[in-house]
GUZA-858065 format. One line per field, with one value per residue: residue number from 0; x, y, z of N, C-alpha, C in turn. Coordinates in steps of 0.05 Angstrom, whole numbers. Layout:
! residues N
pos	[NUM/...] $
nX	[X/...] $
nY	[Y/...] $
nZ	[Z/...] $
caX	[X/...] $
caY	[Y/...] $
caZ	[Z/...] $
cX	[X/...] $
cY	[Y/...] $
cZ	[Z/...] $
This chain:
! residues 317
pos	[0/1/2/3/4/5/6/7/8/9/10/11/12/13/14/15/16/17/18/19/20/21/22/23/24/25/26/27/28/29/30/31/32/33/34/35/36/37/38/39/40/41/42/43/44/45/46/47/48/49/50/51/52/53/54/55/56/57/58/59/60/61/62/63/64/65/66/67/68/69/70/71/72/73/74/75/76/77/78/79/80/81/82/83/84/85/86/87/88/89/90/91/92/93/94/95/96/97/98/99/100/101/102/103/104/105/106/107/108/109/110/111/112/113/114/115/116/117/118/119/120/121/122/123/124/125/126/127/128/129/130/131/132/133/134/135/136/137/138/139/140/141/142/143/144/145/146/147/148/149/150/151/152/153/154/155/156/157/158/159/160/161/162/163/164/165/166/167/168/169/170/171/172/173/174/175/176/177/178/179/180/181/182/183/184/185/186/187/188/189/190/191/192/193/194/195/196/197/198/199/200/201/202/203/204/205/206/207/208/209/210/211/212/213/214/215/216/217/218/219/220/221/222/223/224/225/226/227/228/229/230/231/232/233/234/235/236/237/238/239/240/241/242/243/244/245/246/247/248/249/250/251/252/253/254/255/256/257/258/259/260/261/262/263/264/265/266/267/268/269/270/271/272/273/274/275/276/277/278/279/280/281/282/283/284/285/286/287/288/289/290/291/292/293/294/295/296/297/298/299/300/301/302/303/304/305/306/307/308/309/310/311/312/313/314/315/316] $
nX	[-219/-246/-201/-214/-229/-199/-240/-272/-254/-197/-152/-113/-113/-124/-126/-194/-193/-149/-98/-82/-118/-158/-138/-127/-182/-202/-172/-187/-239/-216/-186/-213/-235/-186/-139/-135/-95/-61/-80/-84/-31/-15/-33/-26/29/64/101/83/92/116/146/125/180/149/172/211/281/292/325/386/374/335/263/234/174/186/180/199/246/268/291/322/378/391/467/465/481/531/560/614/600/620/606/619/595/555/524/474/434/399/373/313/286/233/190/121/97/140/183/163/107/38/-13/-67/-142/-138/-114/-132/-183/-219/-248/-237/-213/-159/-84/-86/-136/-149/-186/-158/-176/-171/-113/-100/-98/-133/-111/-108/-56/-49/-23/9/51/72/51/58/110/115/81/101/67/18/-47/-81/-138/-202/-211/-158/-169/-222/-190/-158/-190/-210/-177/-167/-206/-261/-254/-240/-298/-272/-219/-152/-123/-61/-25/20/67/123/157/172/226/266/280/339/340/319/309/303/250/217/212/245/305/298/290/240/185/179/191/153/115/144/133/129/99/66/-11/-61/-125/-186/-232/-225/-215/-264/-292/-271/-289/-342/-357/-325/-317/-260/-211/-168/-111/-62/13/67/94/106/58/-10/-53/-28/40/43/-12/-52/-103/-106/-143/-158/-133/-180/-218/-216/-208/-246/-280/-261/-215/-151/-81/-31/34/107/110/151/183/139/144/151/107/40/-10/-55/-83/-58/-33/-42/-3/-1/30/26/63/38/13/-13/-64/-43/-33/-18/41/106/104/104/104/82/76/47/52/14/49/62/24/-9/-57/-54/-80/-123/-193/-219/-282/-324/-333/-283/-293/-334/-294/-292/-338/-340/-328/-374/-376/-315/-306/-277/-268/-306/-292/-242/-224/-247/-321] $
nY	[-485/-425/-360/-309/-253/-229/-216/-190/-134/-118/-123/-168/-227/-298/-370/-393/-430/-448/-453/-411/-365/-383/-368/-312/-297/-317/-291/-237/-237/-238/-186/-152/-95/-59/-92/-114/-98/-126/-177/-197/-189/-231/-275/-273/-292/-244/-192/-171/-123/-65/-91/-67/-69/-65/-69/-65/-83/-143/-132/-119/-58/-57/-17/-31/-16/26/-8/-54/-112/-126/-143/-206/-245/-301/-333/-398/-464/-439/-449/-493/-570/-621/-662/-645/-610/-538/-502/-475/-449/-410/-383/-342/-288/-244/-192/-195/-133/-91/-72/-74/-93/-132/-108/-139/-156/-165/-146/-102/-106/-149/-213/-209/-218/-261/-260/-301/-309/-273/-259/-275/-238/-198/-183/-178/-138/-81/-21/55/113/156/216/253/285/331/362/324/338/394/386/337/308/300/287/244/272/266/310/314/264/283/322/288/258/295/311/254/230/189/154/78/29/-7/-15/-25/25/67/110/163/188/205/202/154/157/165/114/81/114/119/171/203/174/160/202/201/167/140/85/31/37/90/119/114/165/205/193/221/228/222/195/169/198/186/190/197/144/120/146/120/70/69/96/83/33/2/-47/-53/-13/22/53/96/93/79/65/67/101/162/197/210/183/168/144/99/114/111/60/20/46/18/-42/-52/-66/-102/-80/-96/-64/-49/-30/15/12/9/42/71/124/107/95/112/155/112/63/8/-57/-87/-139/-169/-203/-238/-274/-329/-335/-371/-354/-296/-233/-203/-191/-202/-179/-185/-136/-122/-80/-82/-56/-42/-48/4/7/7/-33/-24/20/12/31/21/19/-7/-13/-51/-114/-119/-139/-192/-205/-188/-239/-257/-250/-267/-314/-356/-339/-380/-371/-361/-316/-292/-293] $
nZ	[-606/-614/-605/-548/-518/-466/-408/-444/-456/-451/-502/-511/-529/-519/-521/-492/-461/-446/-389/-368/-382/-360/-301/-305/-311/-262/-230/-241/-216/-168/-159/-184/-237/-237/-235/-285/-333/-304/-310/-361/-378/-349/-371/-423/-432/-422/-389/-316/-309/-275/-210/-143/-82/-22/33/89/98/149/211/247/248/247/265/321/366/429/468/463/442/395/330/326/302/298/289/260/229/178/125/89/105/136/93/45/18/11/68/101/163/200/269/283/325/345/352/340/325/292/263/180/185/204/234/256/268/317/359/378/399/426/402/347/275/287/262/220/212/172/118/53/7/36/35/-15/-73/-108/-97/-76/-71/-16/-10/38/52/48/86/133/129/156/204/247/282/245/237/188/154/143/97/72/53/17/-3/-42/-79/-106/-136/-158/-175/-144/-78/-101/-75/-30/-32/-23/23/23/55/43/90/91/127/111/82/136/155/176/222/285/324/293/255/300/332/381/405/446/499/527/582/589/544/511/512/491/432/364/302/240/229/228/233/274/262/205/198/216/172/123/129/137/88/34/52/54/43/72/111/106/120/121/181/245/274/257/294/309/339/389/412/462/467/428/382/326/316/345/330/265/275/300/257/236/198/174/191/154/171/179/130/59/9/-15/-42/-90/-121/-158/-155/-155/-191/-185/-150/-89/-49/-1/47/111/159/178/231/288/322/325/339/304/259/220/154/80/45/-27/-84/-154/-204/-270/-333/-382/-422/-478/-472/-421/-399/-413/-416/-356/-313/-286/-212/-160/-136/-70/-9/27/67/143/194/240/310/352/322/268/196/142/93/47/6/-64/-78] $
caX	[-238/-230/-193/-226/-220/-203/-252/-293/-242/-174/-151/-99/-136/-114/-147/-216/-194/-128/-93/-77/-142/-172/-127/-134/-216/-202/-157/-211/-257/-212/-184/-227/-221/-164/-111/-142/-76/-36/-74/-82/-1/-2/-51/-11/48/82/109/60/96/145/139/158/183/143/178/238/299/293/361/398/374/299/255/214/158/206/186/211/274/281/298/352/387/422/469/474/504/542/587/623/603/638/605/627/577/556/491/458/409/399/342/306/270/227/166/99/93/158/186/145/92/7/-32/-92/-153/-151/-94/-145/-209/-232/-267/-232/-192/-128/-68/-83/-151/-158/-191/-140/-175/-173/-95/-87/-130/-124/-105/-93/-32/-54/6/7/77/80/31/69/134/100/71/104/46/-10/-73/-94/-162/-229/-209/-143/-181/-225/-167/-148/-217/-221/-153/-165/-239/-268/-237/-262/-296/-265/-184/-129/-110/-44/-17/49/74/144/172/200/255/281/283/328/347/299/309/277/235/195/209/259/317/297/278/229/161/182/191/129/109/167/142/116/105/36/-21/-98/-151/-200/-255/-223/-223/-300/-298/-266/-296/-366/-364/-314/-314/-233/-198/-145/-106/-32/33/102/92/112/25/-36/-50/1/62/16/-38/-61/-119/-96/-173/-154/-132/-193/-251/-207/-207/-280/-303/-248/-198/-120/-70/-1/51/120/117/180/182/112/156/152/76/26/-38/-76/-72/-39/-43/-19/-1/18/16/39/73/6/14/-44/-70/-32/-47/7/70/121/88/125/89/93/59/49/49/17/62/49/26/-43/-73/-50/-85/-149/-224/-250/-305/-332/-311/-280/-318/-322/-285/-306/-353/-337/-336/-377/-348/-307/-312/-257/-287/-302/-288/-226/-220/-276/-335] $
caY	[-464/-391/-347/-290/-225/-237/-199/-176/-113/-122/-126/-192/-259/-322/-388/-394/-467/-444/-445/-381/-348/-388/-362/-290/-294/-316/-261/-216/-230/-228/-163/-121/-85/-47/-114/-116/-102/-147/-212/-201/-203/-270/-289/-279/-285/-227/-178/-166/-95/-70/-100/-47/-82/-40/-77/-65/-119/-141/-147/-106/-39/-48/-10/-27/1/29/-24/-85/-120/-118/-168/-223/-267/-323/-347/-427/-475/-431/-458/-518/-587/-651/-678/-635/-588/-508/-512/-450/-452/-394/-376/-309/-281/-221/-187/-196/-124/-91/-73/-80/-120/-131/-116/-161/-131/-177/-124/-77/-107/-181/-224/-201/-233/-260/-256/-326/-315/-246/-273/-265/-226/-173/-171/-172/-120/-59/-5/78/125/188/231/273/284/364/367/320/361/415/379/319/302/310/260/244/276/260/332/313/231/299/327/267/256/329/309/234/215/180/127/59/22/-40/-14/-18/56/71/133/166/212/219/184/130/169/166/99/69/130/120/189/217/170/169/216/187/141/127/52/35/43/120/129/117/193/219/187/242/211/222/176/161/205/160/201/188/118/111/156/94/40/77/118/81/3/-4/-71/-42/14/29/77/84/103/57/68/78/127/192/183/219/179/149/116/90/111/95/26/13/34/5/-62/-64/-68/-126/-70/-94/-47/-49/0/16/2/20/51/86/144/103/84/126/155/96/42/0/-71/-88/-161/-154/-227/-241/-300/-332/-337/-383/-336/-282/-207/-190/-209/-195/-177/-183/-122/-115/-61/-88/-27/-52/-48/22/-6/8/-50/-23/38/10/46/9/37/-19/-20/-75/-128/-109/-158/-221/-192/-198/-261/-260/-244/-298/-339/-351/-336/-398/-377/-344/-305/-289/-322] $
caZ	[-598/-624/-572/-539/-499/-430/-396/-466/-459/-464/-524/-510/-544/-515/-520/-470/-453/-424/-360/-366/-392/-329/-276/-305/-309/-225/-220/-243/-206/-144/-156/-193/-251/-226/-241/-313/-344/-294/-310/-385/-384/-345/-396/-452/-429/-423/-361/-308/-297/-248/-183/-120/-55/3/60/95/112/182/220/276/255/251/272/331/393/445/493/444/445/370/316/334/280/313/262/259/215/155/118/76/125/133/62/18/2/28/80/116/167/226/279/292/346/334/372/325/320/287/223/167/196/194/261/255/287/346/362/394/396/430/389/323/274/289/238/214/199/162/101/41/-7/48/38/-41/-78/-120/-78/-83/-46/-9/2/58/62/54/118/152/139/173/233/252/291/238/232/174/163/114/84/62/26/3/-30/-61/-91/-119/-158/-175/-162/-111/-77/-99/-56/-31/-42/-3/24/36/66/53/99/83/144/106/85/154/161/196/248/298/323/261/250/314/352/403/404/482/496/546/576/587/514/496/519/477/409/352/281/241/234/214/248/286/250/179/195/209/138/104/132/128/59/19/55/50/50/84/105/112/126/135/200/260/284/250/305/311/364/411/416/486/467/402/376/306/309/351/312/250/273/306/235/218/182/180/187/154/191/168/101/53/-32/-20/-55/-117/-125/-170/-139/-155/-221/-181/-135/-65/-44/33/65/141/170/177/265/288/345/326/333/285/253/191/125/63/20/-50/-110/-172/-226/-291/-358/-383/-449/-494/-458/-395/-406/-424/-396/-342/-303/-257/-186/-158/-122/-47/-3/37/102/163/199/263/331/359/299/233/175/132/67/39/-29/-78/-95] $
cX	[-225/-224/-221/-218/-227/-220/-277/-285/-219/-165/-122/-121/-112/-136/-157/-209/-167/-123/-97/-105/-159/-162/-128/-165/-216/-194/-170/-219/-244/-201/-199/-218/-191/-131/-123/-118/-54/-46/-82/-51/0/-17/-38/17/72/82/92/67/114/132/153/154/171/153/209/256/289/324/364/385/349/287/227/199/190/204/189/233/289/284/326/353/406/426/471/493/507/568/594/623/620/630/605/616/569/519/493/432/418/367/332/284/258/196/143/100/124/167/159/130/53/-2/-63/-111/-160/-134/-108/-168/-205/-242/-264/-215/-171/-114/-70/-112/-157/-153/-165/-146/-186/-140/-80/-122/-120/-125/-97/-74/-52/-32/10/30/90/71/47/95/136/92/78/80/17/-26/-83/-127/-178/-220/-182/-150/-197/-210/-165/-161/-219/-202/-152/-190/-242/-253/-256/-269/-281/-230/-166/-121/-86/-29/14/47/97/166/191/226/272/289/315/338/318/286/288/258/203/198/236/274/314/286/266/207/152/176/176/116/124/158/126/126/74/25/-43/-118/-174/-225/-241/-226/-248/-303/-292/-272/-328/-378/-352/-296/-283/-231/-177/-132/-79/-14/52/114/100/83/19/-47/-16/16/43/3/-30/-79/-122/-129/-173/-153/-159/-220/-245/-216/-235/-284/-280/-224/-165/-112/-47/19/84/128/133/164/152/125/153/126/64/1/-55/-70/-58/-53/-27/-31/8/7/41/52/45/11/-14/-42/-58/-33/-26/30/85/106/104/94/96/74/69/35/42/42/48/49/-11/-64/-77/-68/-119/-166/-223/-268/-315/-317/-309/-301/-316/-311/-295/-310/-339/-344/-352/-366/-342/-302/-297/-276/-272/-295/-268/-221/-244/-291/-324] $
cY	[-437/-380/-324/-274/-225/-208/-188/-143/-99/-125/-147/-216/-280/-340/-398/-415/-465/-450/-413/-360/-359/-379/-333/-284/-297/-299/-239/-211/-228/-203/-134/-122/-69/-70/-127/-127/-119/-173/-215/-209/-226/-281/-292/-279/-264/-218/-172/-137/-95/-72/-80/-53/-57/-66/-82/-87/-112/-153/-120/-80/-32/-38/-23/-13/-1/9/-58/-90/-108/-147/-179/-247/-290/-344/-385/-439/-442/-441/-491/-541/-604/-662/-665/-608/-558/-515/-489/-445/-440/-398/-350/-310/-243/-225/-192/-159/-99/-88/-74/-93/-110/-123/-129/-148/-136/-161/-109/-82/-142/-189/-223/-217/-232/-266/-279/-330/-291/-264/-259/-238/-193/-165/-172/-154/-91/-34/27/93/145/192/257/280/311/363/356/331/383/409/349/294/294/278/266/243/268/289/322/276/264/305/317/263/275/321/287/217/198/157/106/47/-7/-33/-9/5/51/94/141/193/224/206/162/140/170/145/85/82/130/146/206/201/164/187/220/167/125/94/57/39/82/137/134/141/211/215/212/231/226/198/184/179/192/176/196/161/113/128/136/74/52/83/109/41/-12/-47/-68/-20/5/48/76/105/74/49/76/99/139/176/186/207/156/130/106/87/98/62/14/11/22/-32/-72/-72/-86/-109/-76/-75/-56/-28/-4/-2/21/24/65/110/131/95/120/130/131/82/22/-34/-75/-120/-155/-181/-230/-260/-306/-351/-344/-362/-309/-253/-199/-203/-191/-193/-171/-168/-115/-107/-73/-62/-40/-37/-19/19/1/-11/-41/-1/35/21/27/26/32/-11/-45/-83/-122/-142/-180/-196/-200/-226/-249/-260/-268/-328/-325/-355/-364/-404/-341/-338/-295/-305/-331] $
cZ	[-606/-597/-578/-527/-469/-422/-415/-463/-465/-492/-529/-517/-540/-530/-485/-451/-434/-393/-355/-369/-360/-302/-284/-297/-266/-221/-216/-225/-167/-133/-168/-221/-250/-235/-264/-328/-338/-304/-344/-392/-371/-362/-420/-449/-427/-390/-342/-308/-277/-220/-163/-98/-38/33/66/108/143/183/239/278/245/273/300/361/408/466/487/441/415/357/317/308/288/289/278/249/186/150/94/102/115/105/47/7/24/40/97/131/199/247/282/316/339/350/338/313/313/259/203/182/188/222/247/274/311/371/393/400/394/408/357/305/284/262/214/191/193/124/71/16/14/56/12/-54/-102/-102/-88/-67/-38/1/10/69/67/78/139/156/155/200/237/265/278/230/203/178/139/99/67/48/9/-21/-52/-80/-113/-141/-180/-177/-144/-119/-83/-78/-52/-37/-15/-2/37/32/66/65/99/99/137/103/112/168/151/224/264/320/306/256/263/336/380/401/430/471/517/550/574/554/494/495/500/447/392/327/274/236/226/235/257/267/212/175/188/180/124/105/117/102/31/33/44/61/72/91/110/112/128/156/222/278/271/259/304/345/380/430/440/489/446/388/342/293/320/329/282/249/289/281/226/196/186/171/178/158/176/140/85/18/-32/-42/-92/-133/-135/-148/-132/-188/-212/-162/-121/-62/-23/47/91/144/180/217/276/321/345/333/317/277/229/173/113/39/-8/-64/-134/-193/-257/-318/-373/-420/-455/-481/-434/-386/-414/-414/-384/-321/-276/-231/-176/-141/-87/-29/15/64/124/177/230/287/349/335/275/210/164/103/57/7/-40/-79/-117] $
């Protein structure tokens, strides 16, 4: 069979019959145009692009809520055993919400998913940055508002619909003094009064769920809402509408506006409201292919499931 042009735009020609040409054409259609240039290189073998870790080690001097123990590493066996050979095997203990991690939207809101069942193509996707990091230099405190997604817009056009947003505010850099990074090195339920970090405006939220139907949002912030916040309005009307959040996320400093894809999967915690997420940006190959027009927007992501009820079908059609 003569090859062809994955997608009828690329300009990589495999053969149709492939593995490869068939796991890019899925790819497609589960990320969009937006990961054009990433699955033409698994198609033809070449580089997908540089991959940039957004999630920080866990171990003694992670970050978490002031009224959490923290992450424990109890070592085990290490070492050379009785037969000869080297064997390594510890335990951990760690709160669900902590470090890098996902809140799930059963978080804040009954009846919502839990971490287990947040369908997958609502945590891989093509995704853009907004970087609000002068503002937040200025006001430790500041919410991200629909004026500053505006901004963004004015500079790089609208957001698509259906993309993972994720928010830098600058904070990572201060990770892992917890001083600087929220506010307070106190522990405790006291501490919670003390914290000052920024965060998502509950009115920008309903802007992204409403105006621009996000997969996701995220920050590298230790909340979605600002330290501040008492009635954490953000995460709420977020996860009424089924929105996961990912919170201290790490390398945002190295991500482009947008051109880009986020992979961010949890420890998949049956009941969970949250857990570890291991996030990672995939930056296509800045190559003539990589570079190509596309226009479409991606496909928007699997609906909501019903309340009380796991959705029955994960990924794209």
């Amino acid at each position: 069979m003569a090859p062809g042009p994955i997608g009828g735009r690329v300009g990589v020609f495999v053969d149709p019959s492939s593995a490869r040409f068939r796991f890019a054409r899925f790819a497609l259609s589960a990320l969009g145009l937006a990961g054009v240039a990433v699955c033409a290189a698994v198609a033809s073998g070449e580089s997908v692009g540089r991959i940039i870790d957004l999630t920080h080690a866990f171990d003694s001097e992670t970050i978490f809520w002031p009224t959490e123990e923290g992450f424990v590493l109890e070592k085990g066996t290490e070492g050379v055993v009785d037969q000869g050979y080297y064997y390594a095997a510890h335990r951990f203990c760690t709160a669900e919400h902590g470090g890098t991690h996902i809140d799930a939207p059963i978080h804040f809101h009954a009846d919502r998913w839990t971490v287990d069942q947040i369908p997958l193509d609502r945590l891989v996707g093509p995704a853009i940055l907004v970087d609000v990091s002068e503002r937040c230099a200025e006001d430790p405190d500041h919410r991200v508002s629909v004026s500053d997604f505006e901004t963004w817009e004015k500079q790089h056009g609208r957001i698509p619909d259906a993309s993972i947003v994720l928010i830098r505010t600058g904070f990572g850099r201060f990770w892992p003094d917890r001083k600087a990074y929220l506010g307070t090195d106190e522990r405790g339920a006291p501490a919670v009064a003390k914290l000052h970090f920024p965060g998502l405006h509950s009115d920008a939220a309903r802007w992204l769920i409403a105006e621009r139907q996000i997969r996701a949002v995220g920050l590298d912030t230790a909340s979605i809402d600002h330290g501040p916040s008492k009635q954490f309005e953000s995460h709420r009307v977020l996860f009424e509408a089924n929105v996961p959040a990912f919170e201290n996320l790490a390398g945002l400093d190295e991500l482009p506006a947008s051109g880009f894809l986020v992979v961010a999967l949890p420890i998949k915690i049956r009941g969970g409201s949250g857990g570890p997420l291991r996030a990672i940006a995939i930056l296509p190959d800045d190559s003539a292919e990589s570079r190509a027009a596309v226009s479409d927007p991606p496909p928007r992501p699997t609906d909501p499931a019903p309340r009380g009820e796991a959705p029955t079908h994960y990924g794209p059609s």
